[in-house]
N, C-alpha and C positions, 0 to 999 in steps of 0.2 A: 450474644447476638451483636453485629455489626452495626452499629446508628446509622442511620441513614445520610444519604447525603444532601449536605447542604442547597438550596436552590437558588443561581445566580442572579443577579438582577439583566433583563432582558437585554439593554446593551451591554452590559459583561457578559453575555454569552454570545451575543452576533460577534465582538472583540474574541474571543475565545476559539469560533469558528475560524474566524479570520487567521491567527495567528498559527491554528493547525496546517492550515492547507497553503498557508506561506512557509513554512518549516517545511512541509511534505514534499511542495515543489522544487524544494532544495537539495534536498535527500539525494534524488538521481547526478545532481554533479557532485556531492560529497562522498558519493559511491563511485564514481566511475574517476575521483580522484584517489579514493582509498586502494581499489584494486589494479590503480595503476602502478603501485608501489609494495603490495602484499598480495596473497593468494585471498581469493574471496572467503573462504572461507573465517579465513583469520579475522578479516572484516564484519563478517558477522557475529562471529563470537566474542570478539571486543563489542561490541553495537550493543548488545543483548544483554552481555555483560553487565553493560553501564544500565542498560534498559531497565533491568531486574531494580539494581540501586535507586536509583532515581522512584519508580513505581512503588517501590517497598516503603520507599522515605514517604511515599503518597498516601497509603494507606493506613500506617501507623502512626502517622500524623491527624488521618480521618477517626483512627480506633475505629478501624476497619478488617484488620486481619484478623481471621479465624482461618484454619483449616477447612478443605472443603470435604464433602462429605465421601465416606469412602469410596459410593458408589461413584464419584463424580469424577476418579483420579482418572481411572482411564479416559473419557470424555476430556477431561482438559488436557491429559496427554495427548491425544489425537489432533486436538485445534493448537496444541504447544506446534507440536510436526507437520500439519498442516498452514499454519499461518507464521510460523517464523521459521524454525528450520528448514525446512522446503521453498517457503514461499520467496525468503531469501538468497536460498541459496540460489534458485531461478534466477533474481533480479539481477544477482550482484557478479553469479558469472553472464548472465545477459550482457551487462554492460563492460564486460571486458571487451569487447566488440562492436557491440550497439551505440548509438546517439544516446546524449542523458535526454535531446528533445527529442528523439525519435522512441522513445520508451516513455516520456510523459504522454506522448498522443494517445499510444497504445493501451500504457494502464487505464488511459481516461475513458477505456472503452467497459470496464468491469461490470458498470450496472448493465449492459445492453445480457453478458453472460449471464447476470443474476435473474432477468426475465425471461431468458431460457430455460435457466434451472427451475425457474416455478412454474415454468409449465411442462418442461420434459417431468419432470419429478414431481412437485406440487399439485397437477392440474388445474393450474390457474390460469383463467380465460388471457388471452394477446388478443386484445383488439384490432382492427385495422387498422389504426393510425400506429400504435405499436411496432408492429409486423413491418410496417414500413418505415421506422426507425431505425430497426434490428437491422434490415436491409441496408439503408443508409449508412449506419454508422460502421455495419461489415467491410460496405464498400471504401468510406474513408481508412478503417484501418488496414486494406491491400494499398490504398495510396502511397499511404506513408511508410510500410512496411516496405515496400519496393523504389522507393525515392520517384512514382511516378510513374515505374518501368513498368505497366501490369504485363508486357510481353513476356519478361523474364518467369513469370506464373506457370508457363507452358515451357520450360525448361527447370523447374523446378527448383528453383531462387528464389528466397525472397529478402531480398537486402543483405544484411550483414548476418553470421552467423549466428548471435547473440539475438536477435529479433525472436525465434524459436522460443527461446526460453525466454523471452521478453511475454511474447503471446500465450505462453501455459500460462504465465503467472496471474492474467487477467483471470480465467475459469476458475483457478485453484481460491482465491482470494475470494469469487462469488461462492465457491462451495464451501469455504471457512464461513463467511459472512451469513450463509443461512443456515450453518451448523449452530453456529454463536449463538441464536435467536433464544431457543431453550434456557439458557444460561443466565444469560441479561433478565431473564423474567426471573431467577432466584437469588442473584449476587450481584451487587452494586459492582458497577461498568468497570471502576480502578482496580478492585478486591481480586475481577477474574482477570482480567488482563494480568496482572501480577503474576497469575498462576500457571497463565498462559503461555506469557512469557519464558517464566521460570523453566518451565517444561520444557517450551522451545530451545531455549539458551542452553539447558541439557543434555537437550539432543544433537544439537550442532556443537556443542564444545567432543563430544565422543567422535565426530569427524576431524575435527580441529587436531585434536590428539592422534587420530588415527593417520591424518595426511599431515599438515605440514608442521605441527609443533609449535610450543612455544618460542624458539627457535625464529618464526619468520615475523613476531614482534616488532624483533631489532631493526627489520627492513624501512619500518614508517621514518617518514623524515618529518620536521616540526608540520611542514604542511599538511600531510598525511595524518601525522595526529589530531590535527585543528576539523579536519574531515571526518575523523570517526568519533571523537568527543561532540560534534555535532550530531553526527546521525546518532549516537548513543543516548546524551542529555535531553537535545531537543526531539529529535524523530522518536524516537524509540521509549522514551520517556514524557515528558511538558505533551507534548504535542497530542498521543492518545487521550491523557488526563485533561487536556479544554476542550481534544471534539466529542468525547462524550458527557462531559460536562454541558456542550452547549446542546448537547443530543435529549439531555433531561430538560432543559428549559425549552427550547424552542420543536418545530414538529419537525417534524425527518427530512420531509419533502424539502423546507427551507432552511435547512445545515444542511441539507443535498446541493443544495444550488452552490454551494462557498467551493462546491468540488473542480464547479465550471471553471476557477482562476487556475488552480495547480498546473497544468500545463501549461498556462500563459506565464506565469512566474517562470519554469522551469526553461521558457525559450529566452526570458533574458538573461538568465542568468548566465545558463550555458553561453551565451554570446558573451556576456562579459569575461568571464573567468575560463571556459574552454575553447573559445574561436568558432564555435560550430555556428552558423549560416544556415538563416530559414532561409529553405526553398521555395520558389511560387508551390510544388507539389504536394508539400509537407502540409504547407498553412494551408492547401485544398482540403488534405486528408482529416487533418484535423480539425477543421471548421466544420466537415461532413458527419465527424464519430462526434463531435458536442449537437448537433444540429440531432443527429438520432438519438444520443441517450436524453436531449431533452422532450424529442416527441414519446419516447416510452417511457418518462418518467409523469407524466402530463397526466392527469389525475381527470375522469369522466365524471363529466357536472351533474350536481345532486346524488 
């Protein structure tokens, strides 16, 4: 049996929080610098790659890894293809195209999906201050999916081509995230991520292979590497391993809140390091989709 896992002291895990969602907001320009010099998919399956390494050194470091149980392979294969090979490959040809700030606003909108999905599927009550979150934060994300333009709506536009796949990727990640739920209740958070991973990494290395080969490696230049050895070590590895570390110590709701920065990190960044220019539009759209996901996140008193 796996030991359990250790429990942080309260600020090592607000630190912990912090440090995820500062790596996370990074992620979108270390992506949209990786696949400006290789096919996405390559990007991924380096990313994962490292992901797996790192998360493995995690667990067996915890005396944590065991096998999961047989019933369970398909199940973690599903959230493997589901949450990394899919979910990535969404993002990372997104941003062949897309804003790395105009994809941070958008991801920031996921919880608003996830309170959809528990009531199309869950039947769990949306209150009216809810409902008009959901509303809110929709409408922010047409802002900034259309740079403001909502007329281009009615011509059937919306922003850059990679926006599309930007927007599946927000649903798909709520429907990983309440698949997960089952799992987290029988296997310490790192243990399944690992497997998850693993899975994932799997499944997009047999694309990798299938499309563009080891072969389009060679392509990265030192910058390019410095890009995917980040999203690999820190994103895709450290980074899951402190937010569900701080996810054990603190309550959801307030590891939920550390979510509100990642876009704001992700627009200075992109301004330093890729030129991209917040719009009055943009900082509309997205002050609108934080403004709703924190009225549906807003917990009814007593």
């Amino acid at each position: 049996m796996p030991t359990p896992e250790p429990e942080a002291p309260r600020t090592g895990a607000i630190l912990a929080a912090l440090f995820a969602v500062v790596v996370w907001g990074g992620s979108f320009i270390a992506t949209k610098i990786s696949v400006g010099e290789a096919a996405p998919i390559t990007v991924v399956w380096l990313r994962f790659g490292m992901g797996v390494a790192v998360m493995g050194a995690v667990v067996l470091a915890r005396r944590q890894l065991s096998l999961p149980a047989k019933g369970d392979l398909a199940y973690f294969a599903l959230l493997g293809f589901l949450g990394i090979a899919f979910h990535q490959w969404l993002q990372s040809n997104g941003l062949v195209t897309s804003q790395a700030t105009t994809t941070s606003w958008i991801v920031a909108s996921t919880p608003i999906f996830m309170a959809l999905l528990g009531w199309m599927i869950l039947g769990e009550r949306v209150r009216p201050l809810a409902a008009l979150g959901i509303a809110v934060a929709a409408a922010g994300v047409l802002v900034v999916a259309t740079r403001g333009d909502l007329s281009s709506l009615a011509a059937g536009r919306l922003g850059a081509p990679g926006d599309w796949l930007i927007l599946a990727s927000a649903p798909n990640w709520a429907i990983f995230s309440v698949l997960s739920r089952r799992g987290l209740r029988r296997y310490p958070s790192a243990a399944m991520m690992f497997w998850v991973m693993t899975f994932g990494w799997l499944l997009s290395g047999v694309l990798f292979l299938a499309g563009p080969g080891i072969s389009d490696v060679s392509r990265l230049s030192a910058r390019g590497w410095m890009a995917v050895v980040f999203l690999g070590v820190f994103c895709s590895g450290l980074a899951y391993v402190f937010w569900y570390d701080a996810l054990r110590r603190l309550p959801s709701s307030q590891v939920g809140t550390f979510l509100y920065i990642e876009p704001l990190v992700t627009v200075v960044i992109a301004a330093m390091m890729l030129g991209e220019r917040l719009t009055i539009p943009t900082l509309a759209g997205g002050v609108a989709i934080l403004v709703g996901v924190w009225m549906v996140s807003l917990r009814k008193p007593g």
